[in-house]
C-alpha positions as a printed Julia matrix, in Angstrom:
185×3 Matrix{Float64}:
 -41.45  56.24  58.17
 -40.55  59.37  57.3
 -37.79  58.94  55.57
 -39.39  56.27  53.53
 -41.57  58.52  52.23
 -39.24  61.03  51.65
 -36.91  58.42  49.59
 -39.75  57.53  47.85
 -41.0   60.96  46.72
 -37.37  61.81  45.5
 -35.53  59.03  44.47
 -38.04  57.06  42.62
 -37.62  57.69  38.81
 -40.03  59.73  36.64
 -38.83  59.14  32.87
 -41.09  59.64  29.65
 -40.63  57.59  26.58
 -41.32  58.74  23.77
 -40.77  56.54  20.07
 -39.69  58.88  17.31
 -39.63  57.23  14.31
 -39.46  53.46  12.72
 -38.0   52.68   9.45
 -38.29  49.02   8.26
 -35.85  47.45   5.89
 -37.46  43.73   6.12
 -40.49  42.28   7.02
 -41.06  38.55   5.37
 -43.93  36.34   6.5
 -43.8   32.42   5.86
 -47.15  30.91   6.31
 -45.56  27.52   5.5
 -42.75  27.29   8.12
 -44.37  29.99  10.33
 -41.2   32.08  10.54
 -40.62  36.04  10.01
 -37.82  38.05   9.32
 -37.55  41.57   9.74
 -35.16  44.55  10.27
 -36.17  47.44  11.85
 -34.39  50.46  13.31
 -35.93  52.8   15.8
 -35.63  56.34  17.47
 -36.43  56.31  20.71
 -35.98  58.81  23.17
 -35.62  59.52  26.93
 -36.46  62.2   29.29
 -35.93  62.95  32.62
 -38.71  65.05  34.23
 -37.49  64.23  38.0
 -35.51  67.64  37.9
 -33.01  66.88  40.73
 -32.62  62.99  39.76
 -29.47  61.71  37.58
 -30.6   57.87  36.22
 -28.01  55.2   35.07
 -29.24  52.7   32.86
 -27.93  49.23  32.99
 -28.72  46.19  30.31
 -31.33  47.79  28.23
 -32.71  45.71  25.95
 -34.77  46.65  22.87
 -36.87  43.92  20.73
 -40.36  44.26  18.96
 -43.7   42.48  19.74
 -46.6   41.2   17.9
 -49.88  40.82  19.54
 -47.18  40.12  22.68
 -45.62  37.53  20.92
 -41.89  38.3   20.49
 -40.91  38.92  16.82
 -37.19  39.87  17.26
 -33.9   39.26  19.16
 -33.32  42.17  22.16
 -30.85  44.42  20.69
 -28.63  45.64  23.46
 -28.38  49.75  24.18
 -25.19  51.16  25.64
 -24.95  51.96  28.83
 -26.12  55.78  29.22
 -26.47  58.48  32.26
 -29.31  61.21  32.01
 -27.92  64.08  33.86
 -30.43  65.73  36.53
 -31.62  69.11  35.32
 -29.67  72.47  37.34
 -32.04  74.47  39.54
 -31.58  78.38  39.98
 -33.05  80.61  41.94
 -33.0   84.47  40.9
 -35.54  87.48  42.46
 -37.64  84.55  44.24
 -37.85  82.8   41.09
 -37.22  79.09  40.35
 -36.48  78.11  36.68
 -34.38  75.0   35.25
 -32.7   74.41  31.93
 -34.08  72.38  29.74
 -34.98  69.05  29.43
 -32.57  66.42  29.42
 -33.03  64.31  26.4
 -30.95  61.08  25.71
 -32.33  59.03  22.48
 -30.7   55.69  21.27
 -31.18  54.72  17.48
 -30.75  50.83  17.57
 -31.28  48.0   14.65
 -33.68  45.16  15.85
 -33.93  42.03  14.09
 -34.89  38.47  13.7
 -34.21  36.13  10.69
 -36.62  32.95  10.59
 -37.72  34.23  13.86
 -40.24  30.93  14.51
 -44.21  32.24  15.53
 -47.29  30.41  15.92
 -49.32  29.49  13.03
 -52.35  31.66  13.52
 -49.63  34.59  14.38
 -48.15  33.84  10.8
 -51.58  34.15   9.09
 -52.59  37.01  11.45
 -49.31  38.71  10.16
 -50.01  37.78   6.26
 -53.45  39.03   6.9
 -51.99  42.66   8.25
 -49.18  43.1    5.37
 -51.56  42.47   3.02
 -53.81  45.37   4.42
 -50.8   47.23   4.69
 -50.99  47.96   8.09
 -48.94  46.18  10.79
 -49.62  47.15  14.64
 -46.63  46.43  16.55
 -45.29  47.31  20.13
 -41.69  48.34  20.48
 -40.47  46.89  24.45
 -37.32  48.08  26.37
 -36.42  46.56  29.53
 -33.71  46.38  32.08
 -32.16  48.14  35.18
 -32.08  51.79  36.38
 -30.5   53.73  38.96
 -31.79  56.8   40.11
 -29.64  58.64  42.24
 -29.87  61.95  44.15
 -26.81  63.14  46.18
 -25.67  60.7   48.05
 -29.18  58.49  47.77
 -29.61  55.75  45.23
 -31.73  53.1   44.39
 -32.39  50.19  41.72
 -35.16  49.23  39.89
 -36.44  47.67  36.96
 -37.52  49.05  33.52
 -40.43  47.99  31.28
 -41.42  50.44  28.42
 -44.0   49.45  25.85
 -44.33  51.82  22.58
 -47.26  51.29  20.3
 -45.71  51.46  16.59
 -48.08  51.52  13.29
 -46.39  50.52   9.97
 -48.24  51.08   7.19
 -46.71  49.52   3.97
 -46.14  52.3    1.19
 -44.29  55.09   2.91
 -41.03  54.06   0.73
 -38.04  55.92   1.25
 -34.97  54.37  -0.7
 -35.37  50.54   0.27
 -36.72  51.15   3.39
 -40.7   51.26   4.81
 -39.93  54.64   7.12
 -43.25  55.85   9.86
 -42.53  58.7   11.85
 -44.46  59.54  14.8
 -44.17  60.74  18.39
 -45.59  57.91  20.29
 -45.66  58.46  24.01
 -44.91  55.05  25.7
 -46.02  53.36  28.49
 -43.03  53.13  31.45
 -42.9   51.16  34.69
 -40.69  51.33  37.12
């Protein structure tokens, strides 16, 4: 019993999401054939505040939502490792460096992506306010390791993202923000 507690308490994975910024090159509603295609690209980053923990991430998928209806393709991310943080201990002190900080900058998409009809019209209804409330998702495996201890688990992170259309930059719709996301593990 013990030493399920203890594996819990250290090995299980504390990670914070956070969604940096959203740029959107497409975003075309058909009401007719109840399709959309967009192209976004996103900035999202990861960090580990489990000090002594290292974390592998395995199949990470990326793709965008719509009233949790999917609206693109998952995007795969690389593979990645977030290093555990090094303690030291000087004069009965305890400080770390800091954070460790991966972020992945992927392109998600969908062309003639089909949606339900109301979603369509719900969508036409948005653009034409100007203000589209999506959810960016990542999901897939991680292993958080500790010495010699490891374990596997499964990732689901849900980031709140608010276009509004008129922020132009070049041909692109760009929103920057630092959304914290929602993570479980």
């Amino acid at each position: 019993m013990f030493f399920t507690l203890l594996d819990f308490l250290i090995v299980n994975p504390s990670l914070t999401f956070t969604l940096l910024d959203v740029k959107l090159y497409a975003f075309n509603v058909s009401t007719t054939t109840s399709t959309l295609t967009s192209n976004l690209q996103i900035n999202i980053s990861c960090k580990n505040t489990r000090y002594l923990n290292g974390f592998h991430f395995d199949n990470i998928n990326v793709y965008a939502c719509y009233k949790s209806e999917q609206i693109t393709l998952p995007t795969m991310l690389p593979p990645a490792y977030l290093e555990n943080q090094n303690y030291n201990i000087t004069a009965r002190k305890m400080y770390h460096d800091p954070p460790v900080i991966t972020v992945w900058s992927p392109y998600i998409n969908g062309t003639e992506v089909p949606v339900s009809p109301y979603l369509a019209a719900s969508l036409v209804e948005d653009e034409t306010a100007g203000n589209v409330s999506i959810s960016v998702k990542v999901t897939g495996r991680l292993t958080s390791e500790l010495g010699s201890l490891s374990r596997r688990f499964r990732l689901k992170v849900s980031c709140p993202a608010y276009i509004m259309f008129g922020n132009v930059v070049g041909s692109a719709v760009k929103r920057p923000f630092a959304e914290k996301c929602h993570v479980e593990v």
